[in-house]
N, C-alpha and C positions, 0 to 999 in steps of 0.2 A: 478748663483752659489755663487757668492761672498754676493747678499744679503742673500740667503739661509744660511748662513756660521753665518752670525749676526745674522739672527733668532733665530739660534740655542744656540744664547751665549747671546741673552736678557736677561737672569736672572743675568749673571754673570757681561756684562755691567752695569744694575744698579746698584751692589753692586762697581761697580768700580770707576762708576761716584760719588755716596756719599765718597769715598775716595780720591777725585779730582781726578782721571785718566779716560784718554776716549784714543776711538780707531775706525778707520775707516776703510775698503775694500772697492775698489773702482775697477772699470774697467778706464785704464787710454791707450793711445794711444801706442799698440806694448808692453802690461803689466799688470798688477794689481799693484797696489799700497795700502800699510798696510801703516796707519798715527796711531802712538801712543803720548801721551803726557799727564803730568801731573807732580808729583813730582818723581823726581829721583832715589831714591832708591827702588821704587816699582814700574819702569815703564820695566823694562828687564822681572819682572813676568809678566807684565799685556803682554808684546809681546813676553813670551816663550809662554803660555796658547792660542791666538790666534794663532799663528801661529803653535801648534802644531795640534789646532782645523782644519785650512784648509788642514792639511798632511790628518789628519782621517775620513777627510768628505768623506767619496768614493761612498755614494749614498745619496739622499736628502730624507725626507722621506713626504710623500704624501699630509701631513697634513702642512706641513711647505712649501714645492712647492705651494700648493695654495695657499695661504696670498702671498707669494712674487709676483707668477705671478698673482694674481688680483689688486695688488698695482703697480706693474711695468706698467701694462696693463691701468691703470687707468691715469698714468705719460705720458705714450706713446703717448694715446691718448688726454691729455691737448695737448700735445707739435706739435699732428700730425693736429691734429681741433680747437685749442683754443687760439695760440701764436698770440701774438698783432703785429702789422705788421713790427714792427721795429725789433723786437726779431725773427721774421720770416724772414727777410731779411739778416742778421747779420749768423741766421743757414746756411742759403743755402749756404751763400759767403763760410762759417768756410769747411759746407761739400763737396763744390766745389773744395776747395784749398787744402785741406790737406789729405793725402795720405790716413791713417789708421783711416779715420771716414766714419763711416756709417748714412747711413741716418736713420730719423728717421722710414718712411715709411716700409725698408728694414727690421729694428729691429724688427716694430711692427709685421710685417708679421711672420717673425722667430720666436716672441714669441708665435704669435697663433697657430703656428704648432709644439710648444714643450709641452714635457710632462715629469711627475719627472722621468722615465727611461730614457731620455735622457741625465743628468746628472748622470748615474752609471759611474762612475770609471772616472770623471772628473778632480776630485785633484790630480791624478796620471797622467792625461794626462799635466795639466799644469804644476806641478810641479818634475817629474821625471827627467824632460831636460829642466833647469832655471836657468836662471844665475840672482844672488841676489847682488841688488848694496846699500847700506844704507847712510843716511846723517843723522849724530847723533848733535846735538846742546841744546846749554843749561849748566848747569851745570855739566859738567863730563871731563875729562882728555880725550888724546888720547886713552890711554890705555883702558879705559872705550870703549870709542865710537867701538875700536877695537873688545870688546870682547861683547859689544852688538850684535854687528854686526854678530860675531863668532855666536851667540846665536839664530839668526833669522837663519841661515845658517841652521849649525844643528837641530833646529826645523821643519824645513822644508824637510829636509834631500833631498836634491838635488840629483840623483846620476851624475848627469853631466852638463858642458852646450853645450847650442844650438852649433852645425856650424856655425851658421849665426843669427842676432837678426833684428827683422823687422826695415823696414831702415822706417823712417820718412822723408817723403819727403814734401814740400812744391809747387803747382804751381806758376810757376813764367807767370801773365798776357800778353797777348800778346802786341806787341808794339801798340800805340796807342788808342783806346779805345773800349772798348764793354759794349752794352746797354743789358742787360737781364731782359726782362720781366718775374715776376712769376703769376701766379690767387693765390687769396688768397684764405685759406681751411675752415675760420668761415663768415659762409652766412651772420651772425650776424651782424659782423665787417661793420663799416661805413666810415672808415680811411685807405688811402692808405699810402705807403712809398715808400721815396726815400733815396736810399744809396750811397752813394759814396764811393770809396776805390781807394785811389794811392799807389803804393808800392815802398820804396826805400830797396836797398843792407842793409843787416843788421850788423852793425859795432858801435864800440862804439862812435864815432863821428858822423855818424848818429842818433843814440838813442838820444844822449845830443842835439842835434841838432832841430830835431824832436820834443823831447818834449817842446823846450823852443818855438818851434813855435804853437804847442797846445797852452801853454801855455796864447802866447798874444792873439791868434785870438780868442781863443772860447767865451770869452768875448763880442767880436766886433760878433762873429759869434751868438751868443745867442741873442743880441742885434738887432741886422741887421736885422733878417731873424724870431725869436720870438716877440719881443716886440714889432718892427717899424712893417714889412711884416703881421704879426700873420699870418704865415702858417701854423701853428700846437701846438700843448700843448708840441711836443717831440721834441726838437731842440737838437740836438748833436755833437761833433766836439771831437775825439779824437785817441790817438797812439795805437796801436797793435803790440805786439811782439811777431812773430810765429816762427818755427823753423829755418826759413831760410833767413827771409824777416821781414823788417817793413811796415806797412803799415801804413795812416792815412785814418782814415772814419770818414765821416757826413753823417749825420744821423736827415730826416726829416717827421715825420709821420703828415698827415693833412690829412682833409677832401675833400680839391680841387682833382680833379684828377691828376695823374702823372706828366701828358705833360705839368702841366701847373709850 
């Protein structure tokens, strides 16, 4: 839906972009997320005009469903047959841990079984019961930011919000340690990986913490284990901050197998 939504405003995006303004919709975890920016005094038009676009979209039309779902379909399937094995290991961790992601496998299937009737009256399902949060920076006053803000609101024309808004939750690792094996999905691929992930309580002395130990070791760890060892072209060693938790991962893709 949401790229159907852009499709539909390609003409008007490029006249926006030669005016320095751009704008994005996105599916984002428990939401959609509208990114505008450019210059100031014309960036409240460029986000009444989208966001009056996704109140009106209430069916997609045939011709623009296909381009989206043959290009979403074409992304699904890089991501489901084609990801290098460190980037494949890094998704499964992201979709094992966190609440409101789907795998990629589950989406692709979803999309092969949708068609453009399946979004009729979908702007009115997501947006009749929405609650709209803004973070306005840059050039502008309170007041401004306020009545931006007012501006996305009423555009949208919410008539309520939810009861309850989906909780994002994070797993928290069991004590101790766990080995999970995946098979990788590109026959092609000649390169395995190995990932690590430790998780510390996420707090701001952690964080400071954390990174300043990124910090020294990756160096020594790039050294160590690329240079001296040559395990692999992909040596990596750094912090993650998810909803709930920090983690640290390294991150090694090479040719030897696994175990070794």
């Amino acid at each position: 839906w949401c790229a159907s939504v852009e499709e539909e405003l390609n003409e008007f995006a490029y006249d926006a972009a030669q005016a320095g303004l751009s704008y994005s919709l996105d599916v984002v975890p428990g939401g959609l997320q509208l990114f505008v920016s450019g210059f100031s005094d014309k960036l409240p038009t460029l986000l009444e005009i989208v966001a009056r676009k996704m109140r009106e979209v209430s069916e997609v039309k045939p011709g623009t469903f296909a381009i989206v779902r043959d290009r979403a379909e074409r992304d699904l399937q890089n991501l489901a047959l084609k990801q290098r094995p460190c980037d494949l290991a890094a998704r499964k961790a992201r979709e094992l841990q966190h609440s409101l992601t789907f795998t990629v496998e589950d989406r692709r299937a979803a999309l092969q079984a949708m068609n453009a009737s399946a979004l009729d009256g979908e702007s009115a399902r997501l947006l009749d019961e929405c609650r709209v949060e803004a973070l306005v920076t840059g050039n502008v006053t309170a007041a401004d930011a306020a009545a931006i803000a007012g501006l996305a609101g009423g555009a949208l024309q919410s008539a309520r919000e939810p009861e309850a808004l989906p909780v994002r939750a994070e797993m928290e690792l069991p004590p101790g340690y766990t080995v999970w094996h995946i098979d990788g999905t590109n026959k092609e691929e000649r390169n395995n990986n190995v990932r690590l992930e430790m998780q510390l309580p996420l707090d701001s002395d952690n964080y400071v913490y954390t990174a300043l130990l990124v910090r020294i070791l990756n160096p020594k760890f790039f050294e160590n284990l690329r240079t001296k060892q040559q395990l692999g072209y992909i040596v990596q060693l750094g912090s993650l901050e998810g909803d709930c938790l920090l983690s640290v991962a390294c991150t090694v893709q090479t040719e030897y197998p696994t175990e070794y």
